[in-house]
C-alpha positions in Angstrom: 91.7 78.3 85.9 95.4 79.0 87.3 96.4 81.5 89.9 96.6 83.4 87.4 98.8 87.0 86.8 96.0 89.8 88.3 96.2 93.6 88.6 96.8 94.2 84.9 95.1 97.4 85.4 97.7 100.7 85.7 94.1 102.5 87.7 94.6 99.2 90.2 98.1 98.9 90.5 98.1 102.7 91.6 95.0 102.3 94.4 96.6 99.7 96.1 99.6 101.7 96.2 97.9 104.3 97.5 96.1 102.0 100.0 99.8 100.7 101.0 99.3 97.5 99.7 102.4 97.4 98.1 104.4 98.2 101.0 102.7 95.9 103.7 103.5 92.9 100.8 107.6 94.0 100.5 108.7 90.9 103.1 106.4 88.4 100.9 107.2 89.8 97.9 111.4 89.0 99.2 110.6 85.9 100.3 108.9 84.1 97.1 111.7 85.7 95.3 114.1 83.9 97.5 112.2 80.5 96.8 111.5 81.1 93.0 115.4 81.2 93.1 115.7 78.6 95.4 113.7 76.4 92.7 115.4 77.9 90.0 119.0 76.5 91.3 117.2 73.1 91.7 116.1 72.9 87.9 119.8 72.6 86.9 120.4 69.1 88.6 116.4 67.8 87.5 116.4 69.4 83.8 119.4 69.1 80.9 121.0 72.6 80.2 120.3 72.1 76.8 116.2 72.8 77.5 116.7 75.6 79.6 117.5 79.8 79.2 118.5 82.3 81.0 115.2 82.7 83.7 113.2 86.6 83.7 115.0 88.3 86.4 113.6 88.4 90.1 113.2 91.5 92.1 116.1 92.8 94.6 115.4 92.7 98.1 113.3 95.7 99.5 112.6 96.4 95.8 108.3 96.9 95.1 108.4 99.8 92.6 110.5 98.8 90.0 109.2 97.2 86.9 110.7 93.8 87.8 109.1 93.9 90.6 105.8 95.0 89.9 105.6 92.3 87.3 106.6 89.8 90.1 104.2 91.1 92.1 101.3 90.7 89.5 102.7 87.2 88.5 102.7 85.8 92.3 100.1 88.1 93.8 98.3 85.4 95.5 100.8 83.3 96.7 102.8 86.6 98.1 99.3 86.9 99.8 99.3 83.7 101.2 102.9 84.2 102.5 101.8 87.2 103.9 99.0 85.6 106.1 101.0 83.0 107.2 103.6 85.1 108.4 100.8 87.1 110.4 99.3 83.8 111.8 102.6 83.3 113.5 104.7 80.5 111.3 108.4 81.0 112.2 110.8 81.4 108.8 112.2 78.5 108.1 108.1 77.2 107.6 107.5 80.5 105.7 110.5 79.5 103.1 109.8 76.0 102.5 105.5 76.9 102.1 106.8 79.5 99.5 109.1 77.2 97.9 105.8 74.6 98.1 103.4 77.3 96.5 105.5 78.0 93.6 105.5 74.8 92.5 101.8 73.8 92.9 101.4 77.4 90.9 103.7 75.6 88.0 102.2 72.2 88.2 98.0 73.3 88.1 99.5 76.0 85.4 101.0 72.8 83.3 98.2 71.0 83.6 95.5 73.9 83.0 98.0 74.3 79.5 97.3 70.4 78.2 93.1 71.2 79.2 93.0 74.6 77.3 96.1 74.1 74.8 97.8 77.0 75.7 101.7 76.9 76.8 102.4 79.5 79.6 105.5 78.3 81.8 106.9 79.3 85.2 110.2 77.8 84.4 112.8 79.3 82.2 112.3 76.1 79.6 113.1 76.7 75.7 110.5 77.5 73.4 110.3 76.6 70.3 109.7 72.7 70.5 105.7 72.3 70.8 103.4 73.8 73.4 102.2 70.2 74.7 106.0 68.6 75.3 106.5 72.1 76.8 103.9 71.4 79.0 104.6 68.0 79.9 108.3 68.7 80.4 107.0 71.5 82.9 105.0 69.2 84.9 107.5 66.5 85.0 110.3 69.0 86.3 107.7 70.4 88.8 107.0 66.6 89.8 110.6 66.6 90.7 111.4 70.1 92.4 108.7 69.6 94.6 110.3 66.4 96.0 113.9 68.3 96.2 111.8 71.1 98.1 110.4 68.9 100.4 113.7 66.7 101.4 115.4 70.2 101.5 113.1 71.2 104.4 113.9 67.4 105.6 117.3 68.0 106.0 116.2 71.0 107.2 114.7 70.1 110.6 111.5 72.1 109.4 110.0 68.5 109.3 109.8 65.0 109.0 110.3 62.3 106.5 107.3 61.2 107.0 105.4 64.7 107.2 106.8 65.5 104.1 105.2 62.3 102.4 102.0 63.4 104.1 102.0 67.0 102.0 103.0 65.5 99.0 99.7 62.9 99.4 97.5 65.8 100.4 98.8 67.8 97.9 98.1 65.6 94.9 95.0 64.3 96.7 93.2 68.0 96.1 94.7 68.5 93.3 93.1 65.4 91.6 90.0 66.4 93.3 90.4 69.7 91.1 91.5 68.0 88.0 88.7 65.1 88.5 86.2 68.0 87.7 88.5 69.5 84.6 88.4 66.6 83.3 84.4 66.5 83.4 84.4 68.6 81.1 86.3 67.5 78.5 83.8 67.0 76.1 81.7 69.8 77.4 78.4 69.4 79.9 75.0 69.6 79.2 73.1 70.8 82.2 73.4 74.2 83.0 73.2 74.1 86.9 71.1 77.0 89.0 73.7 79.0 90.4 74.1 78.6 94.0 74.1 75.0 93.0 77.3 75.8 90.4 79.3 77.6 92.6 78.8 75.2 95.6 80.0 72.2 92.7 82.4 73.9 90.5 83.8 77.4 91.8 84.4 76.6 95.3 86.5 72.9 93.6 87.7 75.1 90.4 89.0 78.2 92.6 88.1 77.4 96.4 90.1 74.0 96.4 92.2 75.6 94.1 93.6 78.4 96.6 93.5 75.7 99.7 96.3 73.8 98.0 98.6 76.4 99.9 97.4 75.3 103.3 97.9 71.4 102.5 101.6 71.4 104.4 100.7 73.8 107.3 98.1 71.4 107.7 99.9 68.6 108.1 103.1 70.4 109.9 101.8 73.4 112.3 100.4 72.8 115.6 99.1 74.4 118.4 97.6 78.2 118.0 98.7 78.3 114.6 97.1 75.2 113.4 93.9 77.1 115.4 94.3 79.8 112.9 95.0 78.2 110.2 91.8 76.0 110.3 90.1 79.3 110.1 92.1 81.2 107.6 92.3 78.5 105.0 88.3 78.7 104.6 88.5 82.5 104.2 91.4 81.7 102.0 88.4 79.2 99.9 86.2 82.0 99.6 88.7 84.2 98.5 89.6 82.0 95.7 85.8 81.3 94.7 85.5 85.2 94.0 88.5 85.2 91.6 86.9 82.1 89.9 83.2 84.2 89.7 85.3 86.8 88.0 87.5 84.2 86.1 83.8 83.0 84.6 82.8 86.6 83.3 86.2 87.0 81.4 86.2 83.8 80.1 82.3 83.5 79.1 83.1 83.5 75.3 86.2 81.3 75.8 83.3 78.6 78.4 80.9 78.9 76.2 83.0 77.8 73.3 84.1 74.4 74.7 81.1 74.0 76.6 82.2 74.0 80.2 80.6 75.4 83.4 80.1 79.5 83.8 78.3 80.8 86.2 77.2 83.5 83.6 75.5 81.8 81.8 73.6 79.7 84.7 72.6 82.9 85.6 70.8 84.0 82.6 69.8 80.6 82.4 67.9 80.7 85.3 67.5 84.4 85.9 67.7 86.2 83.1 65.6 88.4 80.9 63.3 86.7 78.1 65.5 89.2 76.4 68.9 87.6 77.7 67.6 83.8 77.8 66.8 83.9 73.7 70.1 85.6 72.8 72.2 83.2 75.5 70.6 80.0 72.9 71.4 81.7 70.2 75.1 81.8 71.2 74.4 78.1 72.8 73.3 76.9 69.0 76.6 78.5 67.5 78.6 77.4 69.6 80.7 80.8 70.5 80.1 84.4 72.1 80.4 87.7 70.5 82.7 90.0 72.0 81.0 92.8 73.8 78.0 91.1 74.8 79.1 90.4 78.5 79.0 93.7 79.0 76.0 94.9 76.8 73.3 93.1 76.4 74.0 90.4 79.4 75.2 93.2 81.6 72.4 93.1 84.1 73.6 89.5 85.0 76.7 90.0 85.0 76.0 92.3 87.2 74.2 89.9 89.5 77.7 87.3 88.8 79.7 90.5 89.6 77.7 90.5 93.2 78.8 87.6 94.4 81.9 87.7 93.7 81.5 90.8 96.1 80.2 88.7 98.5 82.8 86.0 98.6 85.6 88.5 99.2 84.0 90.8 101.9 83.5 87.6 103.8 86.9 86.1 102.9 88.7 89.3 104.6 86.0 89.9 107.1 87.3 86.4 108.5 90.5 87.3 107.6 90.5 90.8 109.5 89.2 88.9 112.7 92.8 87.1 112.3 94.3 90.3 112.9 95.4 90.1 109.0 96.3 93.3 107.7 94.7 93.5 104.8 91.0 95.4 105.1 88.0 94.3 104.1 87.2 97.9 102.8 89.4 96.9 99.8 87.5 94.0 99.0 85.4 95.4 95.8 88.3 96.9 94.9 90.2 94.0 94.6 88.0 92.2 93.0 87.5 94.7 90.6 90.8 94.1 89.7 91.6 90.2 90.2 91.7 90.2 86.4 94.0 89.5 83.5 94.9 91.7 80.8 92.2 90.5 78.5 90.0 91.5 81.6 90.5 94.6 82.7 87.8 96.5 80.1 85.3 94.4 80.9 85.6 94.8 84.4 86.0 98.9 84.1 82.1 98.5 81.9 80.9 96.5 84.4 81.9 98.4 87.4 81.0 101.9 85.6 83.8 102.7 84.0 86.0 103.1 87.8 87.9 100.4 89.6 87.1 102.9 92.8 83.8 103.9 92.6 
């Protein structure tokens, strides 16, 4: 998985809206504009001109409703969230730049990599298309090698912090993120154990998406001290949780996708283990061939999904109970709600069947 563009949904866009979640995000939302530009100026000195274009445009400051910037903010939702907490946690603003400067490139690097495990060719950089999805890739996690370096020495010169701290992040960072890509590459050739599945989440969707979302708090773990490194220590497990609930969803709108290359989903550990007679034959059936058939998620596995569906409930409330306890804006009464909607656009019926047809009930 990546950290992924969400709220693909007009129904959720317009409730968080409502809720003001829009407007409490308009600082976040300037500042990882600022350091997508930031990293954008930095690809022209690592990258030849000849394999770049024009980048999509970023949003004005103070600008959330336009369509720039709702796409921006559905692009970066969660590392705008991170920036967000951070910010509330106390971390003055030279640390908030050079974190969301940070972010934006572990989001490129785990989305290059995710590209060469699923052959597929998204890009955060404004790189040419046209010349092969893999060298597209590979380019992108070169460049990203690179502007996470210039990142780091910028905060360096910077006084934000030292030499050697900044070689610390850059261990940690790849540290976790082999951790991560240790279990992707399990799965290469597919598994063949089907794990219960507290014993699944606890080995693959708290590495897959809760290591995934701690990657943001590798250099204010290494660089904030005091009550802020307090808070952090406590935030960055609600962070986990947080992003072990958007994995649990990730699973039920990927399950034909999984159980075509044989990887890990929790779905199908859960009719595995806990599923109708009904469910358990026609999960081996689509085991023997190989591949799912669209609509089945939601119809005749629906009452495990369902049960999937739970706990990705349960791994958000906690995430912004913890989170609320922070004095983090964000309330935990929204928490269905967002996980209803922490989907893609390939998502977002699924989700409306599985929650009754209403991302508000």
């Amino acid at each position: 998985m990546t950290l992924s563009p969400v709220f693909r949904s007009p129904a959720a866009v317009e409730l968080l809206r409502a809720q003001g979640v829009w407007a409490a995000l308009a600082p976040a939302i300037d500042s990882q504009a600022r350091a997508v530009a930031a990293i954008y100026d930095d690809l022209t000195a690592v990258v030849d001109p000849r394999f770049l274009q024009e980048p999509h445009p970023l949003p004005a400051p103070g600008d959330t409703e336009s369509e720039v910037a709702l796409g921006f903010l559905q692009d970066y939702f969660f590392l705008i969230l991170f920036r967000s907490l951070f910010e509330s946690l106390g971390v003055p603003s030279n640390r908030l730049q050079l974190y969301s400067e940070l972010n934006f490139c572990i989001k490129g690097t785990i989305t290059a990599a995710d590209n060469l495990f699923d052959d597929q060719a998204k890009s955060l950089l404004p790189l040419k298309e046209g010349t092969g999805p893999r060298f597209m890739s590979i380019l992108q996690l070169m460049a990203f090698e690179r502007l996470i370096r210039r990142a780091g020495d910028r905060g360096v010169d910077q006084g934000v912090l030292s030499e050697s701290q900044r070689d610390q992040v850059l261990r940690g960072l790849l540290g976790l993120m082999a951790e991560i890509g240790e279990l992707e590459g399990s799965e290469e050739g597919g598994v063949d154990e089907i794990p219960p599945p507290d014993e699944m989440v606890d080995r693959v969707h708290r590495i897959r998406g809760g290591a995934l979302f701690a990657l943001s708090f590798v250099a204010p773990g290494v660089i904030e001290e005091g009550d802020v490194a307090a808070a952090m220590s406590v935030a960055e497990p609600a962070i986990a949780r947080l992003g072990t609930a958007f994995q649990i969803v990730d699973d039920l709108t990927d399950f034909e996708f999984d159980v075509g290359r044989r990887s890990h989903n929790l779905l199908v550990s859960e009719i595995w283990h806990h599923g109708s007679p009904e469910e358990r034959s026609a999960l081996e059936a689509i085991l023997q061939e190989g591949q799912g058939t669209q609509g089945m998620v939601e119809g005749r596995f629906r009452r495990s999904a369902r049960a999937v569906l739970e706990r990705a409930y349960s791994e958000a409330r906690a995430s912004f109970a913890a989170l609320e306890e922070l004095g983090f804006w964000l309330p935990p009464r929204l928490a269905d709600e967002i996980v209803h909607a922490i989907v893609g656009l390939d998502g977002v019926a699924r989700m409306e069947v599985l929650t009754g047809g209403s991302e508000s009930r």
